[in-house]
C-alpha positions as CSV (number, residue, x, y, z in Angstrom):
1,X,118.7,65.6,100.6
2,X,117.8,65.9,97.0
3,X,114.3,64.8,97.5
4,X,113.9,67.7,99.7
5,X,109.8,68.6,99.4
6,X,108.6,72.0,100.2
7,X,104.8,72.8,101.1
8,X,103.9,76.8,100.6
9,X,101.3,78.0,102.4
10,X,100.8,81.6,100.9
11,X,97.9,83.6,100.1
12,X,99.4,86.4,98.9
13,X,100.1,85.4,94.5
14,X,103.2,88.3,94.7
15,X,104.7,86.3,97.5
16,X,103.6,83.0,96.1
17,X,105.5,83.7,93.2
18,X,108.8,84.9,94.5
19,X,108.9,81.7,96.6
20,X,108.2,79.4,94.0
21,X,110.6,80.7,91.5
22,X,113.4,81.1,94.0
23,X,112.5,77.5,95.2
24,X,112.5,76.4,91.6
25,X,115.3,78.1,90.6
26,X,117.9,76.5,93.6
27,X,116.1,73.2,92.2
28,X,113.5,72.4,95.2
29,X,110.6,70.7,94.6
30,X,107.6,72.4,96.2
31,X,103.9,72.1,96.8
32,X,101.1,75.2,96.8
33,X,98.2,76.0,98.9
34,X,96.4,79.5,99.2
35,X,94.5,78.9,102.3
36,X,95.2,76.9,105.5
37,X,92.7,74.0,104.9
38,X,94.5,73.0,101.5
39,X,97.7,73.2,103.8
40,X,96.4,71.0,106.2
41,X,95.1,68.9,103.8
42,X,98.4,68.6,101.5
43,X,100.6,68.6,104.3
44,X,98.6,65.3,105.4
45,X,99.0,63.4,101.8
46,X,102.5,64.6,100.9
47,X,104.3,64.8,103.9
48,X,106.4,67.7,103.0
49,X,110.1,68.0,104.9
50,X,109.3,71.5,105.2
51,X,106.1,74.1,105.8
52,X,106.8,77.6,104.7
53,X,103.7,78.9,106.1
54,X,101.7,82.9,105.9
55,X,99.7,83.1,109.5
56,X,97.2,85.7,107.4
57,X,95.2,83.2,105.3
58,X,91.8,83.9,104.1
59,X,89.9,80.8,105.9
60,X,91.4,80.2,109.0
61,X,95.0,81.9,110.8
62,X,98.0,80.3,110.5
63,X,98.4,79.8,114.1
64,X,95.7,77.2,113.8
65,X,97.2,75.9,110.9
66,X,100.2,75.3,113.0
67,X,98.2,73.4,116.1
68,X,96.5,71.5,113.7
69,X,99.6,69.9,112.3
70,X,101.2,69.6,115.3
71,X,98.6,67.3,116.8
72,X,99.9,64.6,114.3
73,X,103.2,65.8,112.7
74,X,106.5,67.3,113.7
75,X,107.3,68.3,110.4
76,X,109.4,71.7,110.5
77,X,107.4,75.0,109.7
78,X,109.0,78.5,109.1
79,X,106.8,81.0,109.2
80,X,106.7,84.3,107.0
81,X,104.7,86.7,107.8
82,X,103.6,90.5,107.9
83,X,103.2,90.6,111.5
84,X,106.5,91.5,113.1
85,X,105.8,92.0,117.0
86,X,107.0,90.0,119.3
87,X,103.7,88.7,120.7
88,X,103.1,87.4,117.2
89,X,106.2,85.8,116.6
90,X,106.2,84.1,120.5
91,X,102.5,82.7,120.0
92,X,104.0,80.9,116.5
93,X,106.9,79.5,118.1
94,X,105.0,78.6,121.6
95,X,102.3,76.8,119.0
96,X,105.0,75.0,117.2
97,X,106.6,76.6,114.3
98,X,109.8,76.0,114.3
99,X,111.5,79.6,112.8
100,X,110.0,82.9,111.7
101,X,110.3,85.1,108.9
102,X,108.8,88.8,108.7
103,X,108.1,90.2,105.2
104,X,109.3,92.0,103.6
105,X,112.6,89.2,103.1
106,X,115.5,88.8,101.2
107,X,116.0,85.6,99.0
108,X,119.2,84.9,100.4
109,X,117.6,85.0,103.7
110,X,114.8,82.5,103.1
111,X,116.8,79.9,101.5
112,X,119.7,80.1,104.4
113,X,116.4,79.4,106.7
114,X,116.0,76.6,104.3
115,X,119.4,75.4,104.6
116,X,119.4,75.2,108.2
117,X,116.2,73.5,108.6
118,X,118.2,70.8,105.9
119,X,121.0,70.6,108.0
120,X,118.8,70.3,111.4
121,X,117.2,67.3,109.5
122,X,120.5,65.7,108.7
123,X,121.5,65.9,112.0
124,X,118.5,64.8,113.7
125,X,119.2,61.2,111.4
126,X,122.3,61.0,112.3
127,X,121.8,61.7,115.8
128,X,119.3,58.9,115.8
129,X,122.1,56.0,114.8
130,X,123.7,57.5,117.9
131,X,120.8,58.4,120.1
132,X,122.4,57.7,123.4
133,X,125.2,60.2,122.6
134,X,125.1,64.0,121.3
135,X,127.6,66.1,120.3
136,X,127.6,69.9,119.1
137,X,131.4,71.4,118.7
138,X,133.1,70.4,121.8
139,X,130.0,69.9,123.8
140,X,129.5,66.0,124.2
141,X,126.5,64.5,126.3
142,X,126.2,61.3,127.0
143,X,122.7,60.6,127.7
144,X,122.9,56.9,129.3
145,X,125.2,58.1,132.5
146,X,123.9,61.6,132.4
147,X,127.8,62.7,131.4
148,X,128.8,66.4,130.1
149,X,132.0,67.4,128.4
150,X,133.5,70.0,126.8
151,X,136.7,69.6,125.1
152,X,137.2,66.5,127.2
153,X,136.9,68.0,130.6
154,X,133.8,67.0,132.6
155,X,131.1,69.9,133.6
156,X,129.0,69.8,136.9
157,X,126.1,70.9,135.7
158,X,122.8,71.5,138.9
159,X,120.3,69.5,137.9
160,X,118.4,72.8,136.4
161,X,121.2,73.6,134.4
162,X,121.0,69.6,132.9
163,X,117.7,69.4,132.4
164,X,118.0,73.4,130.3
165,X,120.6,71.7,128.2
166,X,119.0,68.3,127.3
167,X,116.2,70.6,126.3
168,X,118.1,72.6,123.9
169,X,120.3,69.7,122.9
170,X,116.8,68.0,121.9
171,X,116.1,71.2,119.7
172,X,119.4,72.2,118.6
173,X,118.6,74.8,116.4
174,X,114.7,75.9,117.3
175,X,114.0,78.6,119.0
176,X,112.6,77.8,122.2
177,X,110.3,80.5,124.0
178,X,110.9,81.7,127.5
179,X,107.3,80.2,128.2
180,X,107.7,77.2,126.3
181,X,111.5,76.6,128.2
182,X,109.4,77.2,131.8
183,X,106.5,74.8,131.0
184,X,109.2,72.3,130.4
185,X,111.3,72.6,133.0
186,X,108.9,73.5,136.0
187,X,105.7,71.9,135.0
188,X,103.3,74.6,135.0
189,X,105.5,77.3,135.9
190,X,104.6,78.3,139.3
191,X,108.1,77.4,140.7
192,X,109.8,79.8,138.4
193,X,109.8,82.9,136.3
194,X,112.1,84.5,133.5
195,X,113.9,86.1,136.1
196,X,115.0,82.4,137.4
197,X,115.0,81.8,133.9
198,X,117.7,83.9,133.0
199,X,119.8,83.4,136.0
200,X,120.0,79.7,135.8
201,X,120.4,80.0,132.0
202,X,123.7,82.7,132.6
203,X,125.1,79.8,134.9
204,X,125.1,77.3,132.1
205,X,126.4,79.6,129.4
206,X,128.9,80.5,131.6
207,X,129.8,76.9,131.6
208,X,129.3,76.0,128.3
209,X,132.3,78.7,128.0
210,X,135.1,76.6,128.9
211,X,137.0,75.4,126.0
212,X,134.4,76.7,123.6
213,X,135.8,79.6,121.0
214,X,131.9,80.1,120.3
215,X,129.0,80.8,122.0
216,X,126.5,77.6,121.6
217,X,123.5,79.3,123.4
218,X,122.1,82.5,121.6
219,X,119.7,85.1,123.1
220,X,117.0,86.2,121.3
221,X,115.8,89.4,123.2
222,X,112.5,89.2,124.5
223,X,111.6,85.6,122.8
224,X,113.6,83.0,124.5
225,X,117.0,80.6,123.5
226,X,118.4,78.9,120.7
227,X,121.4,76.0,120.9
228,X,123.7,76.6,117.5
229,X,124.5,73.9,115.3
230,X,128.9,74.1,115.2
């Protein structure tokens, strides 16, 4: 992906700096805006492959930045940010950002975000030539007869269990909230809970075990799930 296009949204010219250099420096070429509508606004004309994006801006939060884009792109969007509670980072992801980032960072961990946004893309192509089949380590799905493997063997899955697994098949990678999973599943969430939640996502996990060295579904403590890319 050497074409790889970068959109910083960054008010903050230390910041903006770091992130530019290190971008330039690991050879990535990258746009800059220092308030949310110039984001908007570039991330319309360019179409970036990726939105590293500050939710403190000085004309209008970032969370609104997010929804804004979202209503007509799908473009992936790491947030980095000050704010580092877990209200914060759940109303980012449940508004569409895709991964989140508290400053103060390390380099190495912003560009490993990077790289696995890169590698999410790639995958999402390739996927695409294949679309009625996915495949993640020894996980296959076969989407057209509703068919799940591991190693080989076949998995009977409730139909809860299938529909939590398309769902993170669908976003292998993202971090999907607890509210965001529920809305999904159940509609509007009056037939279930996080309680539920967590019991019928133990049953798949303990599924998904079978033949699999690895775990493929990853809990992030008060947030929600993530399927990993093997």
């Amino acid at each position: 992906m050497s074409e790889f296009k970068i959109l910083i949204v960054e008010d903050d010219k230390s910041i903006m700096n770091l992130i530019s250099i290190t971008l330039k420096i690991n050879g990535y070429t990258f746009l800059t805006a220092d308030c949310g509508k110039d984001g908007v606004s570039l991330c319309a004309s360019h179409h970036p492959d990726l939105i590293l994006l500050d939710l403190g801006l000085p004309d209008m939060d970032g969370i609104e930045v997010i929804r804004t884009i979202r209503t007509w792109a799908n473009t992936p969007i790491v947030v980095i940010s000050a704010r580092g509670e877990d209200k914060d980072k759940i109303d980012a992801l449940d508004s569409g950002a895709d991964d989140y980032l508290t400053k103060p960072f390390s380099v190495a961990e912003l560009l490993a975000r990077i790289r696995a946004v890169q590698r999410r893309l790639q995958y999402s192509r390739n996927d695409s030539l294949e679309e009625s089949v996915f495949e993640n380590g020894d996980l296959k799905i076969d989407y057209a007869s509703s068919l799940v493997t591991m190693n080989g063997t076949e998995l009977h899955l409730t139909p809860i269990e299938y529909k939590l697994l398309i769902l993170l098949a669908k976003n292998v990678g993202k971090v999907l909230t607890h509210s965001y999973i529920i809305d999904r599943i159940w509609g509007n969430g009056i037939d279930s809970d996080i309680v539920s939640l967590r019991v019928y996502m133990a049953g798949l996990r303990k599924k998904l075990k079978q033949g699999q060295n690895v775990s493929l579904i990853q809990t992030h403590v008060g947030i929600g799930y993530q399927m990993i890319r093997i």
